[in-house]
C-alpha positions in Angstrom: -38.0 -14.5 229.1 -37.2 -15.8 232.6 -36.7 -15.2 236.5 -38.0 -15.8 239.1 -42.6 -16.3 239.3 -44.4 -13.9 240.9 -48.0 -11.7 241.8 -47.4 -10.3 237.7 -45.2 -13.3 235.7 -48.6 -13.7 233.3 -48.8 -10.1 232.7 -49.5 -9.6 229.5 -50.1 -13.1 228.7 -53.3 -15.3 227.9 -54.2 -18.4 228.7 -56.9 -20.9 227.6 -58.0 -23.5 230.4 -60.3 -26.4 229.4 -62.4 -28.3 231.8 -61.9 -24.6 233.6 -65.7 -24.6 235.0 -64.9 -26.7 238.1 -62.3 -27.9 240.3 -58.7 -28.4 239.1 -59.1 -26.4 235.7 -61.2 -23.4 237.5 -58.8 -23.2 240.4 -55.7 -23.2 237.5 -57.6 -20.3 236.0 -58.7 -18.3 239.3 -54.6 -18.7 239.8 -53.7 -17.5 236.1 -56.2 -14.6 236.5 -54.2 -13.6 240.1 -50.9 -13.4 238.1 -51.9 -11.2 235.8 -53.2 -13.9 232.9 -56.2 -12.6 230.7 -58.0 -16.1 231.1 -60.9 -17.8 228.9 -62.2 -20.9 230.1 -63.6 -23.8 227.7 -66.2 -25.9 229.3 -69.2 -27.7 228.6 -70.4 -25.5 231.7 -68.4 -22.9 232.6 -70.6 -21.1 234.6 -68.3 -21.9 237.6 -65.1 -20.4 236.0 -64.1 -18.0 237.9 -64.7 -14.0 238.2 -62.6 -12.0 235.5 -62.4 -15.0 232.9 -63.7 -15.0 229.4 -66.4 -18.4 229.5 -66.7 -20.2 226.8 -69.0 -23.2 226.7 -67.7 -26.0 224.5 -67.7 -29.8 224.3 -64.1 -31.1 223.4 -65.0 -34.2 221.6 -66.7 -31.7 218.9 -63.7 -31.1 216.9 -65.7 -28.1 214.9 -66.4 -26.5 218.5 -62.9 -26.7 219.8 -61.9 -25.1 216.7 -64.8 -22.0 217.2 -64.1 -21.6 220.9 -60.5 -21.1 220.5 -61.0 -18.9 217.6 -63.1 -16.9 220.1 -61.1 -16.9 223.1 -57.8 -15.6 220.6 -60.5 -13.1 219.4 -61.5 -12.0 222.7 -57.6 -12.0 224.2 -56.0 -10.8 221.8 -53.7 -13.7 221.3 -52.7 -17.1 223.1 -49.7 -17.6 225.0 -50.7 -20.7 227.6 -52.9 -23.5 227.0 -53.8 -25.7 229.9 -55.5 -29.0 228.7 -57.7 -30.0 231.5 -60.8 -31.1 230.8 -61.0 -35.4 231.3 -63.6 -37.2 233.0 -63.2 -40.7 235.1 -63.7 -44.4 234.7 -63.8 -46.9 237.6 -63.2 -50.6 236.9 -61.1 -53.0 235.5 -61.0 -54.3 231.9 -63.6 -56.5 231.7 -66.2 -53.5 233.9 -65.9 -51.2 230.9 -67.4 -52.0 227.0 -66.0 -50.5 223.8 -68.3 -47.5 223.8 -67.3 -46.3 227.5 -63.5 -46.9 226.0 -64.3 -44.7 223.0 -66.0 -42.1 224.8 -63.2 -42.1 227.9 -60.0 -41.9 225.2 -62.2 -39.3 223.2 -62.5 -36.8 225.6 -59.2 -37.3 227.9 -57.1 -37.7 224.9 -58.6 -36.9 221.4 -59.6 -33.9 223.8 -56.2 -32.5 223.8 -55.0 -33.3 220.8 -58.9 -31.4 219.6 -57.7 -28.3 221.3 -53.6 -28.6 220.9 -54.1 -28.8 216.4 -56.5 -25.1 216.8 -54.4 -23.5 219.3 -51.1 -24.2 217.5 -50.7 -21.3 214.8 -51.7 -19.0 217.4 -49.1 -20.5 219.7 -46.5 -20.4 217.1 -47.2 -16.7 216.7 -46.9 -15.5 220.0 -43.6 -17.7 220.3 -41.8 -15.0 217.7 -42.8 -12.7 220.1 -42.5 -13.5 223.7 -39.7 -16.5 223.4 -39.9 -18.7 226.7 -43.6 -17.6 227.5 -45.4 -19.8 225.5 -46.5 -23.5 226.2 -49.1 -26.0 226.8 -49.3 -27.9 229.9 -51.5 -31.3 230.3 -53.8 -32.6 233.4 -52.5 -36.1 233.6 -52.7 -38.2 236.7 -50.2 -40.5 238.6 -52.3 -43.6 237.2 -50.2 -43.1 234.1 -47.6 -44.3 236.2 -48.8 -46.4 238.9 -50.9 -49.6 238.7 -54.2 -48.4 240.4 -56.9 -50.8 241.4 -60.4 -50.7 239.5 -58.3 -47.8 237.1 -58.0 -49.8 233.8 -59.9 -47.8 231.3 -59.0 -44.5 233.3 -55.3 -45.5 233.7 -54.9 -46.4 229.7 -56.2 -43.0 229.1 -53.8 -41.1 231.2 -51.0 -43.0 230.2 -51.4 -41.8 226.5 -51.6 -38.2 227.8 -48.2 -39.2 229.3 -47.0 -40.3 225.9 -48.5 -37.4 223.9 -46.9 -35.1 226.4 -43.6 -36.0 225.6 -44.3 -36.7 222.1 -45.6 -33.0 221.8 -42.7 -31.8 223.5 -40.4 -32.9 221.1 -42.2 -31.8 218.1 -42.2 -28.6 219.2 -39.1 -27.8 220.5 -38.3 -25.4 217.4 -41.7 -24.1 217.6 -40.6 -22.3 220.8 -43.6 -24.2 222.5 -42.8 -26.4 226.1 -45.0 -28.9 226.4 -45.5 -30.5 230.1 -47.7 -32.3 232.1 -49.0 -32.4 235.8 -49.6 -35.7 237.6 -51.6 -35.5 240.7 -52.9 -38.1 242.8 -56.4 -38.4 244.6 -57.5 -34.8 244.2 -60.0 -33.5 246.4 -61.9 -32.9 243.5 -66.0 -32.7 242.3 -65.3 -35.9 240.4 -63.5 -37.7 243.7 -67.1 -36.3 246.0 -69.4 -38.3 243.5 -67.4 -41.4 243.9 -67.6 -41.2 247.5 -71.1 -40.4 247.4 -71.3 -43.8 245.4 -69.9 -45.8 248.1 -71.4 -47.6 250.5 -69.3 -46.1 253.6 -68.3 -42.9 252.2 -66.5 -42.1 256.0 -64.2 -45.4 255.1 -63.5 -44.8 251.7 -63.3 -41.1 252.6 -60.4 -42.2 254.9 -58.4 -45.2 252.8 -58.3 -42.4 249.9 -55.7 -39.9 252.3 -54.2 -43.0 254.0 -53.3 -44.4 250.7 -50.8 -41.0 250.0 -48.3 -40.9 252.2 -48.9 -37.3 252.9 -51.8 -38.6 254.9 -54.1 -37.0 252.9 -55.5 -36.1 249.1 -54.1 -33.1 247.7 -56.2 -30.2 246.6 -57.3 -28.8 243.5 -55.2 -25.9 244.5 -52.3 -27.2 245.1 -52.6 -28.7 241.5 -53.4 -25.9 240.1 -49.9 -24.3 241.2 -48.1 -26.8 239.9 -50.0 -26.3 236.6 -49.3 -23.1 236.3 -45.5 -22.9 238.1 -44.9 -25.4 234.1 -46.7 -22.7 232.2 -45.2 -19.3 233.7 -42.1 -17.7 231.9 -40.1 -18.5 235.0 -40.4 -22.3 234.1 -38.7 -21.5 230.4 -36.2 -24.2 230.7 -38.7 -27.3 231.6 -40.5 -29.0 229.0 -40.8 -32.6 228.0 -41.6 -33.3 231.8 -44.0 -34.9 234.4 -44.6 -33.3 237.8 -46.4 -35.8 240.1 -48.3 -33.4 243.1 -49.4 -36.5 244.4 -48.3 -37.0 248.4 -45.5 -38.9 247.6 -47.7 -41.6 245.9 -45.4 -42.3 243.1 -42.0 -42.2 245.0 -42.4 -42.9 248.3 -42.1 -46.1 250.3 -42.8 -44.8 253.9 -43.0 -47.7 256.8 -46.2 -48.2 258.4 -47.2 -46.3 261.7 -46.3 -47.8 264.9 
């Protein structure tokens, strides 16, 4: 099942987006629902999913509620085809800013998180893999500090980088399940999550500013333009890629540009 994406590629497909009540994981899902995706969003709030999805509120680090809302959503859809991992919160600091209970509760919900919602989504995934070959994967919010050394990103950048690993790990294990697994890696998203940081700061105009400068785009990307990428990995059209990173990050990762004259 492949060509070329499209207004219809999801038709006839659904997907489950976690973290889908706000910014990247609710534009992924307002995107899914545009290409035809029947769409249920897990969130501790989803109450800002967007119009046309099933919302389901859940916590991820509640291995018992992962396993309910899932159960729902494949209830509700009728069967599971894409699951988008979103949902991850920050951390700001370096190692010594951060004690072992903000570690534990960072890796628990940007990692344990996935793997919560990967282990009850996996039989249904497998069945839907007999029966639409090519159209069925998982696809993981990462971020480029699983990549880059980031300042004041320890505890955030640990994280990430074992949703890197587990990526390619789950990729690999299951190849002959007919499930691609991938991940996204953006850079400073214009996100919720990036507006109370700057709200934080004590010139948010300046820090505002060195956030795009420090892309060389010139400027964050968008939740949107993650969200694309998310779902360009998940769509049938994208049946030979699994087992990779896409960085939507400016350049960030890549890029050595010389400084303005």
């Amino acid at each position: 099942m492949n060509g070329p994406a499209g207004a219809d590629d999801f038709a006839g497909l659904a997907a489950l987006v976690t973290g889908g009540g706000s910014g990247i994981g609710a534009a992924t899902a307002a995107l899914l629902l545009a290409r035809g995706a029947r769409v249920a969003v897990l969130d501790r709030d989803p109450a800002g999913a967007p119009p046309g999805a099933l919302r389901i509120a859940a916590d991820v680090t509640d291995d018992a509620g992962v396993r309910a809302a899932v159960a729902t959503a494949v209830a509700e859809l009728g069967a599971l085809h894409t699951l988008i991992g979103n949902a991850g919160i920050g951390a700001v600091g370096t190692v010594e800013d951060n004690d072992d209970a903000e570690w534990g509760r960072v890796l628990d919900v940007n990692v344990l998180g996935l793997v919560r919602t990967a282990r009850a989504a996996l039989p249904h995934l497998r069945r839907a893999a007999a029966d639409a070959p090519g159209a069925v994967s998982i696809t993981h919010t990462c971020s480029i500090a699983a990549t880059a050394g980031l300042p004041q990103r320890a505890l955030y950048g640990a994280s990430k980088g074992a949703v890197l690993a587990l990526t390619l790990a789950m990729a690999a294990d299951h190849l002959r399940d007919g499930i691609r697994v991938n991940c996204v890696n953006p850079g400073t998203a214009d996100t919720p999550w990036v507006a109370r940081l700057l709200d934080r700061a004590a010139d948010p105009v300046a820090e505002r500013a060195a956030l795009h400068a420090r892309q060389p785009l010139g400027r964050m990307v968008t939740a949107q333009e993650v969200a694309a990428a998310l779902v360009h990995l998940a769509s049938p059209a994208a049946s030979g890629i699994t087992g990779t990173a896409l960085a939507v990050d400016g350049g960030m990762q890549g890029l050595r540009p010389r400084p303005a004259r």
